[in-house]
C-alpha positions in Angstrom: -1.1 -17.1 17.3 1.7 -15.4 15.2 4.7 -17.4 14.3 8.0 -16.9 15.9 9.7 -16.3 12.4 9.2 -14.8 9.3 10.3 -18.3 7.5 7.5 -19.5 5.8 7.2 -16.4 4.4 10.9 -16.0 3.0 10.2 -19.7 1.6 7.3 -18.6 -0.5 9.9 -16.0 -1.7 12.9 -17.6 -2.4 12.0 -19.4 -6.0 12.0 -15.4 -7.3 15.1 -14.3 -5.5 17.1 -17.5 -7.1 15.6 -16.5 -10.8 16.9 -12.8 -10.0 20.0 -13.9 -9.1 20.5 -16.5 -12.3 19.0 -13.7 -14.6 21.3 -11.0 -13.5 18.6 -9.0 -12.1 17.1 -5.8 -13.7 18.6 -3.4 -16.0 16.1 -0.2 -14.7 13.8 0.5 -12.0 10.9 -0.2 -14.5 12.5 -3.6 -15.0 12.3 -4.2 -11.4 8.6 -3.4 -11.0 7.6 -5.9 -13.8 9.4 -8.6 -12.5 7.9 -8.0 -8.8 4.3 -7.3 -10.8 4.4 -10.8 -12.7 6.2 -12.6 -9.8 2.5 -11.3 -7.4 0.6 -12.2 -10.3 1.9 -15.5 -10.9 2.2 -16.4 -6.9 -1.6 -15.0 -6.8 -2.7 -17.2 -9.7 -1.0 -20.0 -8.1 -2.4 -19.6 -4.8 -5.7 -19.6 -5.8 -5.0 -22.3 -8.0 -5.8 -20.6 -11.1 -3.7 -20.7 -14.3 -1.4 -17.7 -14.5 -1.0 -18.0 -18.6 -4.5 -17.7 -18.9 -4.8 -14.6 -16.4 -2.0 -12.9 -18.5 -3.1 -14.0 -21.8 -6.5 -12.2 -21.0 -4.4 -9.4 -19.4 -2.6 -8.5 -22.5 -5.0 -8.5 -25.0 -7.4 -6.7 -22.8 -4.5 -3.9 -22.6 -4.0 -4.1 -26.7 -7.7 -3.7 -27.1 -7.9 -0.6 -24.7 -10.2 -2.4 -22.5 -9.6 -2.5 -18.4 -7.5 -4.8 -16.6 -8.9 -8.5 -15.8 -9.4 -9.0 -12.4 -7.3 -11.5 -10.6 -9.0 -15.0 -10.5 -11.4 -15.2 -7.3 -10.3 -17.5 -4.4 -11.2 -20.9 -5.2 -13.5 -22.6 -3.4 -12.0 -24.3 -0.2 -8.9 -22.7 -1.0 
């Protein structure tokens, strides 16, 4: 069955909204989208317990050697 509330899910989220508010926010609307991009990243990594530096690491020199994306990490076993 569904839950009556949406609270879990504004728990998962509020971590980000409290490092929004203590950085100021964004300047642009392309500063928005990177924040929200790395926050799903990291929250993805994290949730399928995989480290997030390493996922980015591989991301950006992929990206500064012209190659494709890495795919996010797979869900973990039991996870």
């Amino acid at each position: 069955s569904l839950p009556l509330t949406n609270n879990a899910a504004e728990r998962l989220l509020r971590h980000w909204v409290i490092a929004r508010r203590l950085s100021f926010g964004t300047r642009s609307e392309q500063g928005t989208r990177a924040f929200a991009l790395l926050a799903s990243i990291i929250d993805t990594c994290r949730a399928r317990k995989a480290s997030a530096w390493d996922y980015l690491t591989a991301a950006l020199q992929a990206g500064r050697q012209g190659l494709p994306m890495p795919p996010l990490p797979a869900v973990s076993v039991g996870g």
